[in-house]
N, CA, C and O atoms as a printed pandas DataFrame, in Angstrom:
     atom_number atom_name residue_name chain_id  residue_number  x_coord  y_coord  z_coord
0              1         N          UNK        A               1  -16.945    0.102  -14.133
1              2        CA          UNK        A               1  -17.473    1.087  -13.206
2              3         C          UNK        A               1  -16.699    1.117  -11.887
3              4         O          UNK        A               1  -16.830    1.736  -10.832
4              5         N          UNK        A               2  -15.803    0.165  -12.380
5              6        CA          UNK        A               2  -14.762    0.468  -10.747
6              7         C          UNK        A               2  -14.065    1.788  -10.814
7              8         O          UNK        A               2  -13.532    2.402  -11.738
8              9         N          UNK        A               3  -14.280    2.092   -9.215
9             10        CA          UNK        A               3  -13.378    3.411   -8.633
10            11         C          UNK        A               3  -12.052    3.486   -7.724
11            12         O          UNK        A               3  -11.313    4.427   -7.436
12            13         N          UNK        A               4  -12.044    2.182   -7.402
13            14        CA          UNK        A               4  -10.544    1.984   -6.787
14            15         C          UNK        A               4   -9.555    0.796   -7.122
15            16         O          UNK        A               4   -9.540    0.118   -8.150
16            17         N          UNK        A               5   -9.071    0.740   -6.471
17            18        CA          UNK        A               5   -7.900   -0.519   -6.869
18            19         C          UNK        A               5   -7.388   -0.750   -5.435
19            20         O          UNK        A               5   -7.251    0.117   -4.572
20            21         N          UNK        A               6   -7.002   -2.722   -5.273
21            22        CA          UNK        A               6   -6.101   -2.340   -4.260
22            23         C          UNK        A               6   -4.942   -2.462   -4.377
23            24         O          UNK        A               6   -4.472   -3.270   -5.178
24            25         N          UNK        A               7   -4.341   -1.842   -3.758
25            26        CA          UNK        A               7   -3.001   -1.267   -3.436
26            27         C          UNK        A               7   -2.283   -0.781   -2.615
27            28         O          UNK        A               7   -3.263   -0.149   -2.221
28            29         N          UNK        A               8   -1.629   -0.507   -2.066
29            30        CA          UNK        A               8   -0.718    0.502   -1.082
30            31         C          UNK        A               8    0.544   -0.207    0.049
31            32         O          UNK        A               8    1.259   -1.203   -0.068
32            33         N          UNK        A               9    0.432    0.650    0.958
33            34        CA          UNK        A               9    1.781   -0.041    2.005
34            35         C          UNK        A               9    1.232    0.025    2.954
35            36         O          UNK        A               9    0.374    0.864    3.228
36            37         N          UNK        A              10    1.854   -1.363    4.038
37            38        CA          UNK        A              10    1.382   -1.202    5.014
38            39         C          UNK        A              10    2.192   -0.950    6.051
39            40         O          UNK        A              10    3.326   -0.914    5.574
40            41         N          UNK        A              11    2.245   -0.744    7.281
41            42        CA          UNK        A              11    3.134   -0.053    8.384
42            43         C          UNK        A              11    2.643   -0.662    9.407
43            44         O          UNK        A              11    1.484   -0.405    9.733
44            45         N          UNK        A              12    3.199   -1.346    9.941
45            46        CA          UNK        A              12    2.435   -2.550   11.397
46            47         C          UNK        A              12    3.424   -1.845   12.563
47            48         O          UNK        A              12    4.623   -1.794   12.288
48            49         N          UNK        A              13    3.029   -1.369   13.691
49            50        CA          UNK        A              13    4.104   -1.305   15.124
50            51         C          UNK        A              13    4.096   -2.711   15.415
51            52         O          UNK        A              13    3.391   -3.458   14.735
52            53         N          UNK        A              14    4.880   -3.197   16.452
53            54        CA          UNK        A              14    4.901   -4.047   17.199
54            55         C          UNK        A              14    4.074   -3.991   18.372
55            56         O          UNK        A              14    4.057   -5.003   19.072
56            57         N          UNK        A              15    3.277   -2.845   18.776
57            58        CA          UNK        A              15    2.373   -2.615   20.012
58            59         C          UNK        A              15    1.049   -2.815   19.179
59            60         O          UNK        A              15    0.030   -3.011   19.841
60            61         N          UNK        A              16    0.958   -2.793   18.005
61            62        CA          UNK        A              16   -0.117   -3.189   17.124
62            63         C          UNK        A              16   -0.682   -4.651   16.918
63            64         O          UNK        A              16   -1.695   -5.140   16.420
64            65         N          UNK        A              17    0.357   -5.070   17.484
65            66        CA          UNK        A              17    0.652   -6.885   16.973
66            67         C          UNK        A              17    0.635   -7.637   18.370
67            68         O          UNK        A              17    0.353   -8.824   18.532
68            69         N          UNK        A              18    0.950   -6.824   19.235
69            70        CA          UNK        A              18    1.078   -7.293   20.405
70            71         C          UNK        A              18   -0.435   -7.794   20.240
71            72         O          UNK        A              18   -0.239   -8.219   19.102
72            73         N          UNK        A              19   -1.373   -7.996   20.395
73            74        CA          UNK        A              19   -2.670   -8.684   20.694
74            75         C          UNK        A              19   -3.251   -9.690   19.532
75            76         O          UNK        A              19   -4.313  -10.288   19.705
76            77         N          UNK        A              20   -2.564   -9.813   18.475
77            78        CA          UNK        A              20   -3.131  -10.482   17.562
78            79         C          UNK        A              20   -2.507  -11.648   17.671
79            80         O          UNK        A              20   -1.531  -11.735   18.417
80            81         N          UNK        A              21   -3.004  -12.832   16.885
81            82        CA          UNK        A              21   -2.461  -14.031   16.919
82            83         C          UNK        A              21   -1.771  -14.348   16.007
83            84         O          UNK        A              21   -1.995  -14.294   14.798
84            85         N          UNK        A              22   -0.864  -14.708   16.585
85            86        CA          UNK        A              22    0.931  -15.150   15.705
86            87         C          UNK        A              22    0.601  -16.050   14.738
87            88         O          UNK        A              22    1.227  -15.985   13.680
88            89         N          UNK        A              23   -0.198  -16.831   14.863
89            90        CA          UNK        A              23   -0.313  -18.062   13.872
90            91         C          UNK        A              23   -1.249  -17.685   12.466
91            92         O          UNK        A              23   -1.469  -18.502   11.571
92            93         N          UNK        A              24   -1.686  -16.434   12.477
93            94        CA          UNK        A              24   -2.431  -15.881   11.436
94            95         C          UNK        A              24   -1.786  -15.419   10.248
95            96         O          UNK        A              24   -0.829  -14.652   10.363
96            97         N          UNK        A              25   -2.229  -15.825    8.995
97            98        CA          UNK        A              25   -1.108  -15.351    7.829
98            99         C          UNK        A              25   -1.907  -14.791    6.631
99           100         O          UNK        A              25   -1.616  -14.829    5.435
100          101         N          UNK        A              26   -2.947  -14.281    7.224
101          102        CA          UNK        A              26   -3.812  -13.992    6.146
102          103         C          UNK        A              26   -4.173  -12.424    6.613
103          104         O          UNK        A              26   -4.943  -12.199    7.547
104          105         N          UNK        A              27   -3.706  -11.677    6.064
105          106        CA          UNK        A              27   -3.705  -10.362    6.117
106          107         C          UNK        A              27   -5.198   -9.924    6.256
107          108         O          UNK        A              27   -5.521   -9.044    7.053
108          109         N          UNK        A              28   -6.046  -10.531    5.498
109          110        CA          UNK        A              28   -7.386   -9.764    5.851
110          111         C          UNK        A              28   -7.918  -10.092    7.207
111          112         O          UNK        A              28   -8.823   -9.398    7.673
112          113         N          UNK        A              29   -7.465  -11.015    7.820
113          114        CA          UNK        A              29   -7.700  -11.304    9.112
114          115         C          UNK        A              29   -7.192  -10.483    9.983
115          116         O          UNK        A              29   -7.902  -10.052   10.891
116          117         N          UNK        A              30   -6.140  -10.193    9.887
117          118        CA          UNK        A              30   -4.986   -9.694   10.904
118          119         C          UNK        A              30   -5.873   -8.028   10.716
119          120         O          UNK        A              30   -6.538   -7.763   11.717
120          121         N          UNK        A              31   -5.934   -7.001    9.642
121          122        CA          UNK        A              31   -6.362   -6.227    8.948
122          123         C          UNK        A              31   -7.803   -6.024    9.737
123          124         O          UNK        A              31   -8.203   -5.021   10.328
124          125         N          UNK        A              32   -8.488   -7.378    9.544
125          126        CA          UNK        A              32  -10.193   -7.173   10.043
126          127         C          UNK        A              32  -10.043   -7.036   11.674
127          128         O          UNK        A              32  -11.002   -6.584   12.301
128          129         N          UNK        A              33   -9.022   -7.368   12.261
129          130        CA          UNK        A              33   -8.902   -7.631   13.786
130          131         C          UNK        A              33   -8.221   -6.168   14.388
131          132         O          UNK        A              33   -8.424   -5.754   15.530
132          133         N          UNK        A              34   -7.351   -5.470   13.338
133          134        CA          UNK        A              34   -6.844   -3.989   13.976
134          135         C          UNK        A              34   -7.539   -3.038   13.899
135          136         O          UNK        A              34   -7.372   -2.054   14.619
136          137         N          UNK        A              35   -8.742   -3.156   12.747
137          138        CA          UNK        A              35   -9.833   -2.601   12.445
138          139         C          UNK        A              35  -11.054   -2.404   13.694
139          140         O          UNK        A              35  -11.495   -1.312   14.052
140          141         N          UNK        A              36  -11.408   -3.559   14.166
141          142        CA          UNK        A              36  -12.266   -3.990   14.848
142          143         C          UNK        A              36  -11.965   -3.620   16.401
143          144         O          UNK        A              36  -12.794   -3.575   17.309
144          145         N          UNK        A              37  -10.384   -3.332   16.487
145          146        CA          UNK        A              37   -9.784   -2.565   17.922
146          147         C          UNK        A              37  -10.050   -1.239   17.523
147          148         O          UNK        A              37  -10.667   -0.839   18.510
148          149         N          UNK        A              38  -10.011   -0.508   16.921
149          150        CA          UNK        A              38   -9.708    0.756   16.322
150          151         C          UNK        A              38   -8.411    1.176   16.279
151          152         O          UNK        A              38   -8.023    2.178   16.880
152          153         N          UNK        A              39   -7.282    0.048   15.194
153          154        CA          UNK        A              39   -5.864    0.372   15.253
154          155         C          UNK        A              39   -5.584    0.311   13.930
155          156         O          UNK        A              39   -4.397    0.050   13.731
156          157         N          UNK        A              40   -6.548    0.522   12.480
157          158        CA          UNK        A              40   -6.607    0.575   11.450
158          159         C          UNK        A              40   -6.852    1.940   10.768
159          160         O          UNK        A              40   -7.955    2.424   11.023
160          161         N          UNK        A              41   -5.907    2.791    9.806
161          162        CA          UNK        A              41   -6.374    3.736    9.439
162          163         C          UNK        A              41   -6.104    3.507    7.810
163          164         O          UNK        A              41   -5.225    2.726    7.445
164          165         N          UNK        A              42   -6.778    4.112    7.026
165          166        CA          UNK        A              42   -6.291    4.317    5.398
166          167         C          UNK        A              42   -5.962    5.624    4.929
167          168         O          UNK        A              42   -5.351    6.003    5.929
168          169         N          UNK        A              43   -5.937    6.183    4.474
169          170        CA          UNK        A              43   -5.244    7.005    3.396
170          171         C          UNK        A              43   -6.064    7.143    2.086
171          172         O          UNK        A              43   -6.198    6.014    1.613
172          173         N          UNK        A              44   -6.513    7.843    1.509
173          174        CA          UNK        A              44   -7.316    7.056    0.178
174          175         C          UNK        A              44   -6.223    8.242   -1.098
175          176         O          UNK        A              44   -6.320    9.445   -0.859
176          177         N          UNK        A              45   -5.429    7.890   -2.141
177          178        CA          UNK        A              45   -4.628    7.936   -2.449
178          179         C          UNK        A              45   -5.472    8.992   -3.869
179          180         O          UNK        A              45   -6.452    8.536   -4.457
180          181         N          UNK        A              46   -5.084    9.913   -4.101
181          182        CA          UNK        A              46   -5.809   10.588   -5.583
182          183         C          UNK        A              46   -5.009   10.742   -6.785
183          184         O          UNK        A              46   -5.479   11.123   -7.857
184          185         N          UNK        A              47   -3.842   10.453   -6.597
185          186        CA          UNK        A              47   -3.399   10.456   -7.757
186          187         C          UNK        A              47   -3.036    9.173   -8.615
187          188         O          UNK        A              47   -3.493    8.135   -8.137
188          189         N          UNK        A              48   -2.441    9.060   -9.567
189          190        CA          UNK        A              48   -2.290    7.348  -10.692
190          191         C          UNK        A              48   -1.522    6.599  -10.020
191          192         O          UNK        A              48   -0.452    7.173   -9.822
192          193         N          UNK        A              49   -1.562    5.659   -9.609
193          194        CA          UNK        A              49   -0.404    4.655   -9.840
194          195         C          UNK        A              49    0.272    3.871  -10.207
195          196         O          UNK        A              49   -0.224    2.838  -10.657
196          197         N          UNK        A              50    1.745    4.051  -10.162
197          198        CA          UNK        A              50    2.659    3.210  -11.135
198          199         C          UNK        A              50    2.679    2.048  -10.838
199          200         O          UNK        A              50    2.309    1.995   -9.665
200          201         N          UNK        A              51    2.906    1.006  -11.228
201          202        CA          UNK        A              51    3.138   -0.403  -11.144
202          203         C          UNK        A              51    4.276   -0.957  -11.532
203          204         O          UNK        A              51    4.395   -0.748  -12.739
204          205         N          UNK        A              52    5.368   -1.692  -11.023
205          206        CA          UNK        A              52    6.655   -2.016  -11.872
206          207         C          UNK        A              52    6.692   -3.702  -12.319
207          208         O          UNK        A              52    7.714   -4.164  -12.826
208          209         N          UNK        A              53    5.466   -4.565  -12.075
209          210        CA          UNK        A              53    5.119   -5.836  -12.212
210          211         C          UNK        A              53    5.288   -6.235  -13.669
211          212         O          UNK        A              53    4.840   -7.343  -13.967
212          213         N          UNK        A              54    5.832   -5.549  -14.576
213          214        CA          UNK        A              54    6.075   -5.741  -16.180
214          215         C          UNK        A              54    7.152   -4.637  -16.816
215          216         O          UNK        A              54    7.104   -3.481  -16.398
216          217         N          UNK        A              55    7.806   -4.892  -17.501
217          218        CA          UNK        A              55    8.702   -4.847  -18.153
218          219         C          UNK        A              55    8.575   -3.362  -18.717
219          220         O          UNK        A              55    9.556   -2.622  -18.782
220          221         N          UNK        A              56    6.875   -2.849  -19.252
221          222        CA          UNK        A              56    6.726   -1.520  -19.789
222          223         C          UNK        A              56    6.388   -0.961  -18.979
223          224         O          UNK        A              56    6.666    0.234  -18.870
224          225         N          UNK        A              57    5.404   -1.847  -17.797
225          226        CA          UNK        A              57    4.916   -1.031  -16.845
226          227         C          UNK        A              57    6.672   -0.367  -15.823
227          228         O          UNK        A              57    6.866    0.745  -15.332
228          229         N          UNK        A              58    7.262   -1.131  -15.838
229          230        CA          UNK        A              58    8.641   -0.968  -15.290
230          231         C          UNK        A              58    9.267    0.465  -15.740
231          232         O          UNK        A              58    9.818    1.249  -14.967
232          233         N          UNK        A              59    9.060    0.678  -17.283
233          234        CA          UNK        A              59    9.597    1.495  -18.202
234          235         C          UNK        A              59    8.873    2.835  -18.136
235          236         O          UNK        A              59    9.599    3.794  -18.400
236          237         N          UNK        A              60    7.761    3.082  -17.878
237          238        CA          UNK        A              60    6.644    3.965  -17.734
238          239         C          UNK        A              60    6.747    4.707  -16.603
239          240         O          UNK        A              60    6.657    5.931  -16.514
240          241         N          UNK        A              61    7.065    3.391  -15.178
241          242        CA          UNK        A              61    7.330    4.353  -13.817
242          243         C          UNK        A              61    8.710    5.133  -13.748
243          244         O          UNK        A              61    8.922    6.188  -13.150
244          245         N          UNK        A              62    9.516    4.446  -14.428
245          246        CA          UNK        A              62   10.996    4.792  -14.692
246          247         C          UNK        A              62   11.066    6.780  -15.302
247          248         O          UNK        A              62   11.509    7.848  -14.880
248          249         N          UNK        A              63   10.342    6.269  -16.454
249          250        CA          UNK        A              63   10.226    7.819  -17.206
250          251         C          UNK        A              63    9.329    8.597  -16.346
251          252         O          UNK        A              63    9.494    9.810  -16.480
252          253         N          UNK        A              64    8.606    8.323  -15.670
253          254        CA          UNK        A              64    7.627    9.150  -14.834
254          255         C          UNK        A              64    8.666    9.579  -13.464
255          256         O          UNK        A              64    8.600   10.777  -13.185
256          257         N          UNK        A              65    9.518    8.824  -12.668
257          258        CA          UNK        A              65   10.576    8.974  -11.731
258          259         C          UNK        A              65   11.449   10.087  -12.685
259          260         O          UNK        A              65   11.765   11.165  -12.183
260          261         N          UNK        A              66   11.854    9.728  -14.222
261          262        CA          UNK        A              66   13.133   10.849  -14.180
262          263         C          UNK        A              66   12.438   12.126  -14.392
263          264         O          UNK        A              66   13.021   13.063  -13.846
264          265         N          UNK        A              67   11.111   12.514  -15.173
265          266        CA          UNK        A              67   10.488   13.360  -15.294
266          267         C          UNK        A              67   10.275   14.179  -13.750
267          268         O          UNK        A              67   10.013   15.381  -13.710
268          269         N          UNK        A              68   10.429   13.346  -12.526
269          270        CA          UNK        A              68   10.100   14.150  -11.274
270          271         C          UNK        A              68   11.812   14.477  -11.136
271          272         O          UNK        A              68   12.098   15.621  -10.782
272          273         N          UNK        A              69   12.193   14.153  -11.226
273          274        CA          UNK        A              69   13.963   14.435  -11.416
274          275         C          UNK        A              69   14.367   15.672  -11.454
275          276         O          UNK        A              69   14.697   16.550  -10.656
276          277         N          UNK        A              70   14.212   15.461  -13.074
277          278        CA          UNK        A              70   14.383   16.404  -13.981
278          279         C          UNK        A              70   13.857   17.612  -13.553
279          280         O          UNK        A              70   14.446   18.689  -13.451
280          281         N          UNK        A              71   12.482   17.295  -13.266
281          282        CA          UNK        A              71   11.468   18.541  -12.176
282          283         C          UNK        A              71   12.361   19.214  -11.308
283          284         O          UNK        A              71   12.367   20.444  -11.339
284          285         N          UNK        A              72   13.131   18.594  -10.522
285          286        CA          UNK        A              72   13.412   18.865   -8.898
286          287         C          UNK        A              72   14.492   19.330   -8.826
287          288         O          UNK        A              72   15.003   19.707   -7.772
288          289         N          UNK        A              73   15.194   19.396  -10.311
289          290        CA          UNK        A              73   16.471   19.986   -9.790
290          291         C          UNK        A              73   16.901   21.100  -10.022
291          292         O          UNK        A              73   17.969   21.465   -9.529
């Protein structure tokens, strides 16, 4: 019954970081603390995503990349 996954990219400024603590390496911290300034935004993503963490999954995003290719030219 799950509806999301996590995933995505993240994009940090350096004026973002300026207030957090250097010695922190745990992203949900750092994450819960830009949040809690109001310097956190998401994106919520609607279409599939590829994964390249395996060999078919590798092969799948590959044919899905030349298929946009092939599209575009």
């Amino acid at each position: 019954d799950m509806e999301y996954i996590d995933y995505g990219l993240s994009v940090l400024t350096a004026s973002a970081l300026a207030d957090t603590d250097a010695i922190a390496t745990d992203l949900s911290t750092l994450f819960t603390d830009l949040s809690e300034r109001g310097l956190l935004a998401g994106y919520e993503a609607v279409h599939r995503f590829y994964e390249i963490g395996t060999p078919p999954a590798l092969a799948e995003t590959d044919e899905f990349l030349h298929g946009l290719r092939v599209a575009g030219q």
